[in-house]
Each structure stands twice: as C-alpha cells, then as structure tokens.
LOKEFI-581105 format. One record per atom (N, C-alpha, C, CB): x, y, z; residue in one letter. Coordinates in steps of 0.001 Angstrom, whole numbers, plus 524288, in hexadecimal, padded with zeros to 5 digits. Each point is the difference from the previous one (the first is absolute). Glycine has a CB too. Example, Ala and Ser with C-alpha at 12.3 -4.5 7.8 and 13.67 -1.06 7.14 Angstrom:
833867E9C681E78a
7FC86804A680000a
80384804B080000a
7F89C7FB6B804DEa
80606808AF7F852s
80334804A68003Cs
7FCFE80442802DAs
804A07FD8C7F79Fs
//
This chain:
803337FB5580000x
7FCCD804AB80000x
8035E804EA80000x
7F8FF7FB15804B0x
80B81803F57FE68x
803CA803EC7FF01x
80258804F87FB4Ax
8008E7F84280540x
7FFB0802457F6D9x
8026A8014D7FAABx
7FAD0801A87FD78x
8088A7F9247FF44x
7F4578062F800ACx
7FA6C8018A7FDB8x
8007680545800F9x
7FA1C7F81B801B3x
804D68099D80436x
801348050E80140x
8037E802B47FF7Cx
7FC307FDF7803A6x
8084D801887FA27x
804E6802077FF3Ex
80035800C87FAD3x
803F27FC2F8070Ax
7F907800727F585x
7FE22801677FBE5x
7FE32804B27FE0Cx
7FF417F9018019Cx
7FB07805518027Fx
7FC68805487FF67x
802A1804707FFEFx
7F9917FC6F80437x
8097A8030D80102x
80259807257FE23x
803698012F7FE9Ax
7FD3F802B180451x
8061A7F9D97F88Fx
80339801447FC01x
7FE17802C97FADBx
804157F8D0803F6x
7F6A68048D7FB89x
7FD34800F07FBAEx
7FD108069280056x
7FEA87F4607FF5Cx
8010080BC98054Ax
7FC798075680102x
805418026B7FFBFx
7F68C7FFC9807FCx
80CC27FECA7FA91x
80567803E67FE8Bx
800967FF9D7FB67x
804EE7FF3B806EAx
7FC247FE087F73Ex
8016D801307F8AAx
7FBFB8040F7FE05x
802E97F59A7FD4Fx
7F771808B180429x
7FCB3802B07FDEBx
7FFCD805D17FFBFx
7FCBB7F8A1801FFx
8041F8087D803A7x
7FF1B80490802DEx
80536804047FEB7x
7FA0E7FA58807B1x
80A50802CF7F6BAx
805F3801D27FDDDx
7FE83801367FB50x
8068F7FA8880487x
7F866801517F7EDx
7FF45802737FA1Ex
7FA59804C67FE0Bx
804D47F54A7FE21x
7F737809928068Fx
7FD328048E7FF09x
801DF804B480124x
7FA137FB22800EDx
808168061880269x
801C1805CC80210x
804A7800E57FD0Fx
7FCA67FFB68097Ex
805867FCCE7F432x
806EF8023A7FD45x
7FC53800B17FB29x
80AED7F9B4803F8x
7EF6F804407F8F0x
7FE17801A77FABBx
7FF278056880112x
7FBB47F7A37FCAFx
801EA808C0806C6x
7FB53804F4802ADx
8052D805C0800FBx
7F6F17F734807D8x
80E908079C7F8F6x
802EF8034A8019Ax
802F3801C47FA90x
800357FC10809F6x
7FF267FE847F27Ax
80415803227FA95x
7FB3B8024B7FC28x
8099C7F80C7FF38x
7F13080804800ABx
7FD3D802757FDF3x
7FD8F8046680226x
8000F7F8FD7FC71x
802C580A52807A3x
7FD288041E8042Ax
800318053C7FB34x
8044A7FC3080C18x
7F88D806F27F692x
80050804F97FC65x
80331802A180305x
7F79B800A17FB8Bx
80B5F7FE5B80A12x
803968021D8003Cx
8060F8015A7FEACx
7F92C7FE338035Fx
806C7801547F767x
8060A7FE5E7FD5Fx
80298805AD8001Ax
7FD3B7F7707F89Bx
8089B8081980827x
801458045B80052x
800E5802337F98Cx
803A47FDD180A4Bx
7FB17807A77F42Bx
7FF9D802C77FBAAx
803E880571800B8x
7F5F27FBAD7FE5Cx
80CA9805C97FC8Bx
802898034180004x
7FC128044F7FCEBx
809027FA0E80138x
7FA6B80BF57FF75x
7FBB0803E17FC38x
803F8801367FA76x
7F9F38062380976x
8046F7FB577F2C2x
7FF8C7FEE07FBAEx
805B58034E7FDD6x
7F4757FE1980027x
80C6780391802A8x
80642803BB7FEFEx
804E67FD9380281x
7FAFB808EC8008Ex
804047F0A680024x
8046F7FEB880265x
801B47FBDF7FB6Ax
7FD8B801FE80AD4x
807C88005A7F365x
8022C7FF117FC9Cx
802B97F78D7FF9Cx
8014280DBE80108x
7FAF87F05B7FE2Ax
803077FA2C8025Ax
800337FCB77FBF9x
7FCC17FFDB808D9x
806EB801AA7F0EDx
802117FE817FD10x
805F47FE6080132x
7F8FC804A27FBAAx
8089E7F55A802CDx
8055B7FEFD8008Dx
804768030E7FD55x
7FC047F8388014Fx
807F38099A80109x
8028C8038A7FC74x
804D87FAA47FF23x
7FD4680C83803E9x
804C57F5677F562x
801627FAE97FBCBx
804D5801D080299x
7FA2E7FDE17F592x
807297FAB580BADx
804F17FF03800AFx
802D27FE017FB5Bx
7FD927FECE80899x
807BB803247F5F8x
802877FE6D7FBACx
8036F7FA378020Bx
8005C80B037FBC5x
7FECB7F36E7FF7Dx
8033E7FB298010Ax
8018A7FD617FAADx
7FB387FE7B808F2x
80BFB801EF7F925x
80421800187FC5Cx
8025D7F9B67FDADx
80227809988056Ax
8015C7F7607F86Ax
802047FA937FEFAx
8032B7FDCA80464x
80029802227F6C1x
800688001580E9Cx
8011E7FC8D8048Cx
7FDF47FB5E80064x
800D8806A2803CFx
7F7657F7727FAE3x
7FFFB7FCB1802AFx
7FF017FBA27FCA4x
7FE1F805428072Cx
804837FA057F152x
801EB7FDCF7FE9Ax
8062E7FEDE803D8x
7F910802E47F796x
807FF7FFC1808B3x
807F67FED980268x
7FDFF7FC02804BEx
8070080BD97FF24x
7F66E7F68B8037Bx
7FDB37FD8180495x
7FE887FAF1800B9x
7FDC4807218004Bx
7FD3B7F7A37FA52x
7FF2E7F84C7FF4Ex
803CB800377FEF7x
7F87A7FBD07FCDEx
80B5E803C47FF1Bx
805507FD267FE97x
801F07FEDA805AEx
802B08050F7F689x
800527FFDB80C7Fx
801F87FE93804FEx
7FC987FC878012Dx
804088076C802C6x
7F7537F6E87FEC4x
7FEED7FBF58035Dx
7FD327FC057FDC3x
8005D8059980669x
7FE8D7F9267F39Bx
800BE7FAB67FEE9x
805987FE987FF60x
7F789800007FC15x
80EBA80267804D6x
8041F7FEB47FF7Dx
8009D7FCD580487x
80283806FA7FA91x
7FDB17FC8480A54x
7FFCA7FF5B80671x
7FCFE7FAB880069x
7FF7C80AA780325x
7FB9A7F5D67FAA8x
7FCFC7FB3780055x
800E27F9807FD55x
7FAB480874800BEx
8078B7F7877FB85x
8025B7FCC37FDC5x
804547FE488013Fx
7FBD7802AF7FB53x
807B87FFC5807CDx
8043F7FEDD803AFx
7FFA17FD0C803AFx
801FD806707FE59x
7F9AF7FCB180446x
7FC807FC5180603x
7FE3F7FBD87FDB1x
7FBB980718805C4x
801677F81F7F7C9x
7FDC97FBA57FD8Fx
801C97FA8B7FFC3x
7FDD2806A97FC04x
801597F674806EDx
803F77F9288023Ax
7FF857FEB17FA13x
7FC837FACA80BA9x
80889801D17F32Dx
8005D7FD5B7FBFEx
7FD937FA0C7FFECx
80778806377FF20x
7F75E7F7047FBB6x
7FC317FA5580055x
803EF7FD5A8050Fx
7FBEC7FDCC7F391x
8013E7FEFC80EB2x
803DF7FC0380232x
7FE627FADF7FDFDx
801D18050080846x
7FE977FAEA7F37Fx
7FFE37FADB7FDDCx
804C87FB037FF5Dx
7F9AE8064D7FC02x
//
C-alpha cells in the first residue's frame, strides 16, 4: 500500500510542477524593452586566423591520436 501511495504523489508533483512551470513561461509578465533600445549585434570580422587555427589543431590532433595497435 505504501508504493501505491508514493505513487500517488509522485504523480500530483509532476502534475502540479509541469502546470505552474506552463502557466509561468506563458505569463504576460515578460520583461519588454521600449522601442529606442538599440539591440542589433554589432558585425564581428573574422579573418583568415581561424583557417590557421583548424590546421593548428587537426595537426595537434593527429599527433595525439594513438596509432592502430594491430
């Protein structure tokens, strides 16, 4: 009878967890910004470093890399 009951309220906790975490990510209280706040990513350049970069470390990596032991 134990596990029956231990059941049971495993089962209202889940319940009672996944209703209130639905009920909390659909609130109308979301936070909002006003319309002059500038929140475009500003462009990062990116050079032929991070070609140089894989090379360095499929080199490094192929080094590490155990040979067959056959």
């Amino acid at each position: 009878m134990k596990t029956k009951n231990t059941l049971y309220t495993l089962c209202l906790f889940l319940m009672l967890t996944i209703g209130f975490s639905s009920l909390a990510a659909t609130s109308n209280n979301q936070i909002t910004f006003p319309d002059d706040v500038d929140d475009e990513a500003p462009v990062a350049p990116i050079d032929g470093f991070v070609v140089v970069g894989i090379a360095v470390g499929a080199i490094l990596g192929s080094r590490k890399h155990p040979k067959n032991k056959m």
